[in-house]
C-alpha positions in Angstrom: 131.7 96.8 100.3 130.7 100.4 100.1 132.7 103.0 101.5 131.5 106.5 102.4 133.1 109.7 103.1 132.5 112.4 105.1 134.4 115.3 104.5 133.3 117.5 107.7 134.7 120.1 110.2 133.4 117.8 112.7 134.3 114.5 112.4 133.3 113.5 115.7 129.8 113.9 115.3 129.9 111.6 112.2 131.9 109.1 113.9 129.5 109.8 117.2 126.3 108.6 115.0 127.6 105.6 113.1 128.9 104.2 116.2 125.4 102.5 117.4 122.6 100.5 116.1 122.0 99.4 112.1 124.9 101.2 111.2 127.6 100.1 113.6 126.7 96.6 113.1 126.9 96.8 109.0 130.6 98.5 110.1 131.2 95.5 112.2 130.4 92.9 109.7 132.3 94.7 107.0 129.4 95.8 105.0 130.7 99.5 104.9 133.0 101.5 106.0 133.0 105.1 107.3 135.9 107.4 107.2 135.6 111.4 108.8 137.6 113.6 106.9 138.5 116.7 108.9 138.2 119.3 106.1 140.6 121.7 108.0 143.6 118.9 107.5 143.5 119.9 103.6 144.3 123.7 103.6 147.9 125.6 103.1 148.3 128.3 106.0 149.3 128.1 109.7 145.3 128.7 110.8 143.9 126.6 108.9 141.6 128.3 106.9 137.9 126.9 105.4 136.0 130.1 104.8 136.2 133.7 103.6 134.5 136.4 102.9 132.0 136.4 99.7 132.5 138.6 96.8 130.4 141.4 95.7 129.4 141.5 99.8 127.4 140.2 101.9 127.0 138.7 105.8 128.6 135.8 106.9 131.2 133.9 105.2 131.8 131.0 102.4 133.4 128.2 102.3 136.5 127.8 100.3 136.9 125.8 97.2 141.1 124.4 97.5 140.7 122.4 100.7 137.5 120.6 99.5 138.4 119.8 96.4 141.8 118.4 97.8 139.6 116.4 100.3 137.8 115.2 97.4 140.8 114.1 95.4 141.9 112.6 98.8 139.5 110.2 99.1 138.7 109.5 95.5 143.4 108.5 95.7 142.7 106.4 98.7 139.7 104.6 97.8 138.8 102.1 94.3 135.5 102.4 93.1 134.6 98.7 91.3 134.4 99.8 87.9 133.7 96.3 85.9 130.6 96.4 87.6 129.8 99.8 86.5 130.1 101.1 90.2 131.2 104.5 91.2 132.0 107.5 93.3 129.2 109.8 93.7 130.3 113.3 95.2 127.6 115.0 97.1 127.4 118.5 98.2 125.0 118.9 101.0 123.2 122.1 100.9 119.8 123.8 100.3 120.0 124.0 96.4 119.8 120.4 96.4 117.6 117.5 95.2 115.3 116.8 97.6 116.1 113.2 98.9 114.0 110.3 98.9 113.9 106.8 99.4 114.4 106.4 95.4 117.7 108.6 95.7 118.5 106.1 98.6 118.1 102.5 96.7 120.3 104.2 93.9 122.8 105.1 96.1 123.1 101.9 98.1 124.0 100.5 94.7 127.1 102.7 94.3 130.4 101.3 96.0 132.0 104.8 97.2 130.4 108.1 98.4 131.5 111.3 98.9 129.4 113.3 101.2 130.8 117.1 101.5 129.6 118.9 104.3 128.3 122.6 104.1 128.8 125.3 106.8 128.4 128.6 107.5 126.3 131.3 104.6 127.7 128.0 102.2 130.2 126.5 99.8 131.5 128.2 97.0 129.8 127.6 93.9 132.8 126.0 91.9 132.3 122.8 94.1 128.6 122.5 93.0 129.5 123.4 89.2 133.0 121.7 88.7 133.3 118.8 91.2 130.1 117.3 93.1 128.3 114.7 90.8 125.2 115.4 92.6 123.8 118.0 95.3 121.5 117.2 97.6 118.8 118.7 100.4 116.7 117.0 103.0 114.6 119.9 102.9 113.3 122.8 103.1 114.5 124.2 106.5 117.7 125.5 107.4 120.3 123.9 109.7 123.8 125.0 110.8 125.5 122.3 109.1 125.6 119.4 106.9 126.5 116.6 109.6 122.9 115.8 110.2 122.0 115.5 106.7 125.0 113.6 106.1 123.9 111.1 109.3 120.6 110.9 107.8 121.6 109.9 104.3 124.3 107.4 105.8 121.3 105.8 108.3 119.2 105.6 105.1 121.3 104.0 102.6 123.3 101.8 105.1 120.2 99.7 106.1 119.6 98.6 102.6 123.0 97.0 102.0 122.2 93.1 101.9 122.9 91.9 105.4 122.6 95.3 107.2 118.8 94.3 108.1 118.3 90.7 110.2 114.5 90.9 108.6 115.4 91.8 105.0 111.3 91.4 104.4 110.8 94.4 106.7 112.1 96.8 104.3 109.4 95.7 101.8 107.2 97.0 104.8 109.1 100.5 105.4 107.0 103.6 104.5 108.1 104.9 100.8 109.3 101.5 100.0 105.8 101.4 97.2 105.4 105.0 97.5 103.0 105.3 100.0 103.1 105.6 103.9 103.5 102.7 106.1 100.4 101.2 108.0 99.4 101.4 111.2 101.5 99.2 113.9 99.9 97.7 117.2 101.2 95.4 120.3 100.1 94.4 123.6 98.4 95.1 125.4 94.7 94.6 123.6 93.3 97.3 125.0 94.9 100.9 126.4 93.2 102.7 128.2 90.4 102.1 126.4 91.5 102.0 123.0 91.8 98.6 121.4 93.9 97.0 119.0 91.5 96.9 115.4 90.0 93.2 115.4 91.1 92.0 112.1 94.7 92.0 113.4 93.8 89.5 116.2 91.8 87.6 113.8 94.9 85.0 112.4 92.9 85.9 108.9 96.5 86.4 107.5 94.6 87.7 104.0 92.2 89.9 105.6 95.1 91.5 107.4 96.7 92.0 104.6 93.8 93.8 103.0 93.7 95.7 105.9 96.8 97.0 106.1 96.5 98.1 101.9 93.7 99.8 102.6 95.0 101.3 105.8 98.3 103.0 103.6 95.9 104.1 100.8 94.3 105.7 103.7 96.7 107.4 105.5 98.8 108.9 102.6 96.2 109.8 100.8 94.9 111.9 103.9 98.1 112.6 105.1 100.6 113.3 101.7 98.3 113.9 99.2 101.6 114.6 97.0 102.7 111.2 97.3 99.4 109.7 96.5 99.5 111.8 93.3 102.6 109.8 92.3 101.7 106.2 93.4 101.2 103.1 91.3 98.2 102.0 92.1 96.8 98.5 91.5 93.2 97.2 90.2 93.2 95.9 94.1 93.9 99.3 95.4 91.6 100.9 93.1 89.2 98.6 94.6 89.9 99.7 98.4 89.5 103.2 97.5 86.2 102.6 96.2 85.4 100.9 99.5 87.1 103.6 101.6 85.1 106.3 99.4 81.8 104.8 100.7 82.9 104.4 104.0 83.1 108.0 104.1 79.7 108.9 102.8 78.1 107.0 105.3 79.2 108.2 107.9 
């Protein structure tokens, strides 16, 4: 089973987002299990104290080192990583320095048995965290938000629906966009026709290999229009190579 932890000043909107949907069920059936870890339970003085002021100046505040790393060693006491199987606890620090994520990052970390997700705050964490304690630091891009809750609900969404059992369809994940490195293809259902726009003909054909084509050619399409970056990177097949030719011509004639 994999366990992850959230060490957050707001553990109810952790626990508010892994109540419903994939998530809560793979909780339910004991595939993982979540645990919100109020940060401010792990300092020393009467108010409680996470942040203070940077040195060498500067707006805003930081957030201190003591109380996370005793969160850290917290959870690390409390919880057994499966070592024989060459398992372990990965400590993430979520901020804007990070790795970008991907679904790559994802399958790797569905394969660890404990996680440690430690979430940032105000102008950010002090660096000794990053340097001397997090295994890994990680960013789900390149905008700014006011916390790392939602990053921390993202990456727990992400890797929680891979865990065997978590998905009813496990052959829809072989269908999920990034899952060959491109983008996913179109989807349609009834009705036919909307408004005047109808579903493409091939799909209502029953021509289960012409479909298929199809829907190749429909992700070599759409990411190579639409993430020319993650084209760059994809593994592309004599098949695919194939479409592309096709798609190529398609577009000088018209």
């Amino acid at each position: 089973m994999l366990t992850i932890d959230v060490i957050t000043l707001f553990p109810e909107v952790i626990e508010a987002g892994t109540r419903y949907s994939i998530v809560g069920r793979a909780i339910e059936r004991g595939l993982v299990a979540i645990r919100a870890i109020q940060l401010r339970d792990f300092t020393t003085d009467k108010h409680r104290t996470v942040d203070d002021e940077p040195y060498g100046g500067g707006a805003g505040l930081v957030m201190k080192p003591e109380p996370i790393f005793r969160a850290v060693e917290y959870c690390l006491q409390t919880t057994h990583s499966d070592e024989e199987t060459g398992r372990r606890t990965r400590i993430i620090l979520l901020e804007p320095q990070g790795k970008l994520y991907t679904q790559a990052l994802a399958r790797e970390l569905a394969q660890e048995s404990h996680l440690i997700l430690i979430c940032g705050h105000y102008e950010g964490v002090d660096a000794r965290v990053r340097e001397h304690l997090a295994t890994d630091t990680i960013s789900i891009g390149d905008f700014v938000l006011t916390g790392g809750e939602l990053p921390a609900l993202v990456i727990i969404d992400s890797v929680v629906r891979l865990l065997p059992g978590a998905i009813h369809s496990p052959e829809s994940l072989q269908q999920d966009s990034f899952a060959d490195g491109l983008l996913g293809y179109p989807q349609y259902t009834r009705p036919e026709e909307f408004r005047g726009w109808r579903v493409p003909p091939v799909l209502l054909s029953g021509n289960h290999g012409a479909i298929a084509r199809w829907r190749r050619r429909e992700q070599l399409r759409l990411t190579r229009t639409l993430r020319p970056d993650l084209f760059a990177r994809a593994y592309l097949t004599k098949q695919d190579v194939q479409l592309l030719k096709e798609l190529n011509e398609d577009e000088v004639q018209r």
